[in-house]
C-alpha positions as CSV (number, residue, x, y, z in Angstrom):
1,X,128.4,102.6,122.1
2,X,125.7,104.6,123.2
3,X,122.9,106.3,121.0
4,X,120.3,108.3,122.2
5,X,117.2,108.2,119.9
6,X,115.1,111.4,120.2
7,X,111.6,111.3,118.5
8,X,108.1,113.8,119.2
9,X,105.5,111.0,120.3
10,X,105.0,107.2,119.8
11,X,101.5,107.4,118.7
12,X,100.1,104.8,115.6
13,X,102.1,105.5,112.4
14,X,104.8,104.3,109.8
15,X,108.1,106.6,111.6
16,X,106.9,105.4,114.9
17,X,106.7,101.4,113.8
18,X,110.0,101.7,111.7
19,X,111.7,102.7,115.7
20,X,109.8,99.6,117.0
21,X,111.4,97.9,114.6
22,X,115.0,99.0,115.1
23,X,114.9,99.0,118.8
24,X,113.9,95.4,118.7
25,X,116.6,94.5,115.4
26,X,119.4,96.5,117.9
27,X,119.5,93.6,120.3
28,X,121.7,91.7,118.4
29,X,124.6,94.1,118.8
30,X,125.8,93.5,122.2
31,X,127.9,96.6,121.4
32,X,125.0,98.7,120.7
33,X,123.0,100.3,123.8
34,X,120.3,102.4,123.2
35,X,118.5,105.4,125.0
36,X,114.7,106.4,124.2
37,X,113.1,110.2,124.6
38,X,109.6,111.5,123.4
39,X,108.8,114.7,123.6
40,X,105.0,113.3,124.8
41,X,103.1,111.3,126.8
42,X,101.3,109.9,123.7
43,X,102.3,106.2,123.6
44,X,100.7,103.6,121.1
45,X,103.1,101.0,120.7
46,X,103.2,99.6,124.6
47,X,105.4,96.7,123.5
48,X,108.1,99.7,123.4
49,X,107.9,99.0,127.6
50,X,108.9,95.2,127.0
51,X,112.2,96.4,124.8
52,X,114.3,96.8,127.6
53,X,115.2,100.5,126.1
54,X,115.7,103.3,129.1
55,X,113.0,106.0,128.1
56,X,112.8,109.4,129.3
57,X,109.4,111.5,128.9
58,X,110.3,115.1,128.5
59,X,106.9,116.7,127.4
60,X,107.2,119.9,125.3
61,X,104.3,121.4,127.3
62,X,103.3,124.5,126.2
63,X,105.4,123.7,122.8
64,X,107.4,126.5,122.7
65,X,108.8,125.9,126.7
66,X,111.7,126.2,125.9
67,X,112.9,124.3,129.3
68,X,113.1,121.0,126.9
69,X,116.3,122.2,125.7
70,X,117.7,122.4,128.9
71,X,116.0,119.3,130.5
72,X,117.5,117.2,127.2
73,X,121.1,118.4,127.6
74,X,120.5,117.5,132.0
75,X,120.4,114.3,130.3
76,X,122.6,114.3,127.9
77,X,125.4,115.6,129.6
78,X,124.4,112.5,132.5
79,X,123.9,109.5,130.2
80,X,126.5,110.4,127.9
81,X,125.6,108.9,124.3
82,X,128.1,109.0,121.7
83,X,125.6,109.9,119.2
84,X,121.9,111.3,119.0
85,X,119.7,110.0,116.9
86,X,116.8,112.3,115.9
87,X,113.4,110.4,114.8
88,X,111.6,113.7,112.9
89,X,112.4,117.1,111.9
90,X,111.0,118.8,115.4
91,X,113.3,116.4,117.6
92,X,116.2,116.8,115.2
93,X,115.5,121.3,116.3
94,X,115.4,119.9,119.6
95,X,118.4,118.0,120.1
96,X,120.8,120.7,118.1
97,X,121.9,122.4,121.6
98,X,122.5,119.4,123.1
99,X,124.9,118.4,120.0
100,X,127.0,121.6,119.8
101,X,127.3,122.3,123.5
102,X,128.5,118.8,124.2
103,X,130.5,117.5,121.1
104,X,127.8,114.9,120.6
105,X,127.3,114.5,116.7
106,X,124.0,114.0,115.3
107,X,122.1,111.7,113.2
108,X,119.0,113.2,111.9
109,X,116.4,111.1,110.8
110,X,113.8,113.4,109.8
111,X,113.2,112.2,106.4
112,X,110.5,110.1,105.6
113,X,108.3,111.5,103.2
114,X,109.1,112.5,99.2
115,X,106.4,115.9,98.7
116,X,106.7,117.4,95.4
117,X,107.6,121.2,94.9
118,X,108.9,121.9,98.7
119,X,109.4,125.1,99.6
120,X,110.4,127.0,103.0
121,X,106.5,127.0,103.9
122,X,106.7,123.4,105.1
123,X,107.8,123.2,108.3
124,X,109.5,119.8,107.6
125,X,111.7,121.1,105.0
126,X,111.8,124.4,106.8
127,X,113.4,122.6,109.9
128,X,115.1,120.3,107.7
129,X,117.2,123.1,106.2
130,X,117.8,124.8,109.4
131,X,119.4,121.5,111.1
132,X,121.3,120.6,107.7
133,X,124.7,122.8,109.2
134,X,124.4,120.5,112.5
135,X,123.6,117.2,111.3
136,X,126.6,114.9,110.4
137,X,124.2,112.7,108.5
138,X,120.8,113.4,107.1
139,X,118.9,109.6,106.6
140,X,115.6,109.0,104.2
141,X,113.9,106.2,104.5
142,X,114.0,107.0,100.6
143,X,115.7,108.0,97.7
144,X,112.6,110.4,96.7
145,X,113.0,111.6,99.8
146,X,116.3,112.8,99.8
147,X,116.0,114.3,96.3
148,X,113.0,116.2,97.5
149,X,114.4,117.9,100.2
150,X,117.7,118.7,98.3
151,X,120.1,116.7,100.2
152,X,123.5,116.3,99.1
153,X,125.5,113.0,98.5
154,X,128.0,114.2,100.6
155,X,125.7,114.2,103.7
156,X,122.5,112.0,102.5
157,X,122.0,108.1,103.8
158,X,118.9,106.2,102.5
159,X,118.1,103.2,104.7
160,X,114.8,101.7,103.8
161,X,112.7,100.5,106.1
162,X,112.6,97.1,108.0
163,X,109.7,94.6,108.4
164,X,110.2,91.9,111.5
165,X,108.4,89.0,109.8
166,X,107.8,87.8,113.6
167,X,104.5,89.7,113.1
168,X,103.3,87.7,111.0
169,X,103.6,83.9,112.4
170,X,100.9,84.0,114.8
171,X,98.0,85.7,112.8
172,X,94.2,85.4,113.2
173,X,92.8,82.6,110.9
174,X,90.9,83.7,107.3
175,X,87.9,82.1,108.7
176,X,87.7,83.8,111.6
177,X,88.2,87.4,110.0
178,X,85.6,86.7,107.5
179,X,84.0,85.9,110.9
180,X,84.2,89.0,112.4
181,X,83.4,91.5,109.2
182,X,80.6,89.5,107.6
183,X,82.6,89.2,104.7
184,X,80.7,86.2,101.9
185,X,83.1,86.6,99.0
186,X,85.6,84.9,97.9
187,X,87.8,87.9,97.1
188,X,88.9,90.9,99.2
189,X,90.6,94.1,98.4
190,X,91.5,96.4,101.4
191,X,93.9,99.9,101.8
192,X,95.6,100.7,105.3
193,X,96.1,103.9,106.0
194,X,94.9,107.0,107.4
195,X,91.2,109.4,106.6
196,X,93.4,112.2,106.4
197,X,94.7,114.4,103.1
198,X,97.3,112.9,103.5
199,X,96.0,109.3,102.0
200,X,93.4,109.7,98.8
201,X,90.8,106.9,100.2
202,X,88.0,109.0,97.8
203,X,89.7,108.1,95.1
204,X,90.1,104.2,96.0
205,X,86.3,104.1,97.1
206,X,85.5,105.4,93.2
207,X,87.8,102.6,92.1
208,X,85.9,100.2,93.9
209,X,82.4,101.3,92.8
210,X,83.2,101.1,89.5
211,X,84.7,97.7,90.1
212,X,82.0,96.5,92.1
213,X,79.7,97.7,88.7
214,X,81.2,94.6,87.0
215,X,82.1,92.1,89.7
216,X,79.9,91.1,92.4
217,X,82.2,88.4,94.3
218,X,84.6,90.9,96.0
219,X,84.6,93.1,99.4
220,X,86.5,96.4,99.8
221,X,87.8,97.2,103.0
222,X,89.3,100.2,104.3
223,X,91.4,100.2,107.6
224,X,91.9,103.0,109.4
225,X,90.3,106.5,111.5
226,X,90.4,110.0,110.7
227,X,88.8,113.8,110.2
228,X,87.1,112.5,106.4
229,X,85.9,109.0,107.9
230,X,82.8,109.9,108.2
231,X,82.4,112.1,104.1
232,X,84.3,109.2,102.6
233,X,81.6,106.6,104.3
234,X,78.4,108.5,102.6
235,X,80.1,108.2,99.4
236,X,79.3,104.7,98.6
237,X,76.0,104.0,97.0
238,X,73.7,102.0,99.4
239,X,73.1,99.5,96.8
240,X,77.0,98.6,97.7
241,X,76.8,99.2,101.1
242,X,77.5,95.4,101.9
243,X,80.1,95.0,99.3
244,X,82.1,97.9,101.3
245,X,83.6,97.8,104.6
246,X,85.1,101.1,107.1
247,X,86.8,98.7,109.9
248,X,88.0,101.5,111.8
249,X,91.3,101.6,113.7
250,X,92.1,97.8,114.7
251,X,95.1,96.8,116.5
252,X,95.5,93.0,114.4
253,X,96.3,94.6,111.0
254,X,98.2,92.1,110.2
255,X,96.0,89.4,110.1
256,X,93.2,91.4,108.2
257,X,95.8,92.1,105.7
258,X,96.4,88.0,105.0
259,X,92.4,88.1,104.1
260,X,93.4,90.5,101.2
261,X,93.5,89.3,97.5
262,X,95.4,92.6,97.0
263,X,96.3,95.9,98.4
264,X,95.5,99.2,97.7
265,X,97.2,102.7,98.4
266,X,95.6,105.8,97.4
267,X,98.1,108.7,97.8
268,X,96.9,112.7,97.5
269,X,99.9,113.8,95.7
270,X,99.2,117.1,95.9
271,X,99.8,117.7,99.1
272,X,102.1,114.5,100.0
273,X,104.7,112.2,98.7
274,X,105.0,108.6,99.9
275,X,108.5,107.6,101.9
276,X,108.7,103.7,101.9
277,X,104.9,103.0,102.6
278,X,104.8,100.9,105.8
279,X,101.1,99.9,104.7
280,X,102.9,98.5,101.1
281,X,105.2,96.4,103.0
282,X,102.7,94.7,104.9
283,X,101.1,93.7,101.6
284,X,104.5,92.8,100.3
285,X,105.3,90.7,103.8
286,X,101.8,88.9,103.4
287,X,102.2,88.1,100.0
288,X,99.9,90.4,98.3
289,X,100.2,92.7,95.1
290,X,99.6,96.0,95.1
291,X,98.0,98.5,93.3
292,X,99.4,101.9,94.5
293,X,99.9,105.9,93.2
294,X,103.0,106.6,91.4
295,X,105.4,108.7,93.1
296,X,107.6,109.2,95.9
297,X,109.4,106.3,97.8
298,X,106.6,104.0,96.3
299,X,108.4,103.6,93.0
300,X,111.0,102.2,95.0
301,X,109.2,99.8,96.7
302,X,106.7,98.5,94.1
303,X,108.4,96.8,90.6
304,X,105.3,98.0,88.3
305,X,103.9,95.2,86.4
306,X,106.2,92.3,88.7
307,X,105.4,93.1,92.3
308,X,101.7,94.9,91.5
309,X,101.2,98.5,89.8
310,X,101.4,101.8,90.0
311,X,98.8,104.3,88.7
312,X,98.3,107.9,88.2
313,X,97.8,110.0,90.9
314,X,93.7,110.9,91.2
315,X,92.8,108.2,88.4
316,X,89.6,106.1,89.8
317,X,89.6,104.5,86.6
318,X,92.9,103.3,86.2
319,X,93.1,102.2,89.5
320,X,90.2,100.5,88.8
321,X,91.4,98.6,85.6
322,X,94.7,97.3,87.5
323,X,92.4,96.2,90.8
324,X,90.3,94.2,88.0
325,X,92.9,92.8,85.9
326,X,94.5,91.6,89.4
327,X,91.2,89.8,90.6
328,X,89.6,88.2,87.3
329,X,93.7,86.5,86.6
330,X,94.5,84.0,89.7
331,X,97.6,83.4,87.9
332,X,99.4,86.6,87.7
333,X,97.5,87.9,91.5
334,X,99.9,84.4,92.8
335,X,102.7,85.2,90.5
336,X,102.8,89.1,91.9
337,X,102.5,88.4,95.6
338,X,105.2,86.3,95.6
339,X,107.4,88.9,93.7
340,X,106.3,91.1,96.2
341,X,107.4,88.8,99.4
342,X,110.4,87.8,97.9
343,X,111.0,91.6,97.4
344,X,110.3,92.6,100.5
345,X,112.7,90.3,101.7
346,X,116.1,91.1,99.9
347,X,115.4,94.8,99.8
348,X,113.6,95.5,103.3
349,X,114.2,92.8,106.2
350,X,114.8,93.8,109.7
351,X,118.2,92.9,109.4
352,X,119.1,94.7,106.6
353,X,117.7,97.8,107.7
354,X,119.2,97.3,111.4
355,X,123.0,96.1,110.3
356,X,122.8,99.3,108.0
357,X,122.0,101.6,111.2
358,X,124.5,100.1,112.9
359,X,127.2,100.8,110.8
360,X,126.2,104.3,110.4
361,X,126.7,104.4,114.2
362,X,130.1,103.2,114.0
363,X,131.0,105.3,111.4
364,X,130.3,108.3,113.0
365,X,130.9,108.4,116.5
């Protein structure tokens, strides 16, 4: 069987890991051959080259050229899949021709966020309700996410996400970490994610000031680039300036992550709704509680009080109170991270999330 997975660029982010991850899961189905296009030349993950995975460039440039139709159904109509597999609501407008003109029946992947109040005005649901007709399947990485953008039983698929514990066997040691970031205490607390409006990383900084008010013996660290890098950096007080670390984009996130004592996810819900947080299942994978907003697809993935906890959305000050609780009580930090791993494991291993693809496939061609 033949899928062709379509998807707008491969550059650093949760939808473009999760296709990392099932590309590599897929080569245990012998049955299973898979075809790559991205709409751009914008390539982060280079171990995508080392997959084995046939992958066409076809760059929408300018945007609206609408030769990109007709260059994906050249190849569709050569390589011949016996489904397409769209990776995001612009590939999934994309592939539509291709679909109808050649019988090919569509997957469409598009859904990986859960936004409240969604309306036409967002393109994502915009596109999503225009491809609905077409699609044979709509997938969300997400039960929130299926419920915010209205999809049917009938149609809707949630598959949650997959995390290939391989990435974690050969990590950087503690020491050297520490090493690297200057980092004296014994207790760290980091978020992953990026400065965008997307992720509320003003909120988790005024959590940690008021934490650091009480507690000296702990670090923050925040992982990541973006437009508000730079106003979210002159927000801590210079008095805490060595207590608080901006690391930047880094390419080893999973070995910074280890360092944690916990992990932290700030979401702005008011203009974005968590899918399955691939940031929160790095923390789960490592071991490590969380403390994270309420809403969305993170509901599903964190069990609040067993695995970490959830807060309001915007709430410094109860994000503080769980971030303290968690630090000053060894006991339950232990006894939540390894709620969390074993978690991770029955509800969002590689295999899990790769046989449940796969069967999709064979259900549908």
């Amino acid at each position: 069987m033949k899928v062709l997975i379509l998807i707008e660029s491969l550059t650093s982010g949760g939808r473009e890991r999760r296709l990392i991850e099932l590309i590599k899961g897929s080569k245990r189905y012998e049955d299973i051959e898979l075809g790559l296009v991205v709409f751009s030349d914008r390539i982060h993950y280079k171990e995508v080259y080392d997959l084995g995975v046939p992958i066409t460039i076809l760059k929408r440039e300018p945007k609206k050229n609408p030769m990109v139709f007709y260059r994906l159904f050249k190849l569709c109509k050569s390589w011949k899949p016996d489904l397409i597999h769209s990776w995001g609501s612009m590939s999934t407008i994309l592939g539509i021709p291709s679909s109808i003109l050649l019988g090919i029946p569509l997957i469409n992947g598009s859904i990986v966020d859960a936004p409240e109040n969604l309306n036409l005005l967002n393109k994502d649901y915009f596109r999503t309700k225009l491809a609905t007709p077409f699609s044979k399947v709509i997938v969300g990485n997400s039960l929130a996410g299926l419920k915010a953008y209205n999809i049917s039983n009938k149609k809707g698929l949630c598959i949650y996400n997959g995390f290939d514990l391989s990435r974690i066997i050969e990590l950087n040691s503690d020491a050297n970490i520490r090493q690297e970031f200057n980092i004296v205490t014994s207790k760290i607390v980091g978020m992953v994610g990026s400065f965008s409006e997307r992720k509320d990383f003003k909120t988790y900084i005024k959590a940690a000031i008021l934490v650091l008010e009480k507690m000296e013996d702990v670090t923050f660290l925040a992982i990541g680039g973006g437009p508000d890098l730079e106003e979210c950096k002159k927000m801590v007080p210079e008095k805490h300036g060595e207590k608080f670390i901006f690391a930047g984009l880094q390419n080893d996130v999973e070995s910074i992550v280890a360092t944690f004592t916990l992990g932290v996810l700030s979401t702005n819900m008011k203009v974005h709704g968590e899918g399955i947080s691939n940031a929160i299942l790095e923390y789960m994978a490592l071991g490590k509680a969380t403390v994270a907003t309420i809403g969305g697809g993170t509901n599903e993935a964190i069990e609040d009080g067993k695995t970490g906890f959830l807060v309001a959305p915007a709430s410094p000050e109860e994000m503080a109170g769980k971030i303290s609780l968690i630090l000053s009580d060894d006991q339950l930090c232990q006894a939540m991270g390894i709620a969390a791993r074993n978690r991770m494991e029955k509800m969002f291993g590689l295999k899990k999330m790769t046989d449940s693809y796969v069967k999709l496939y064979k259900e549908n061609v």
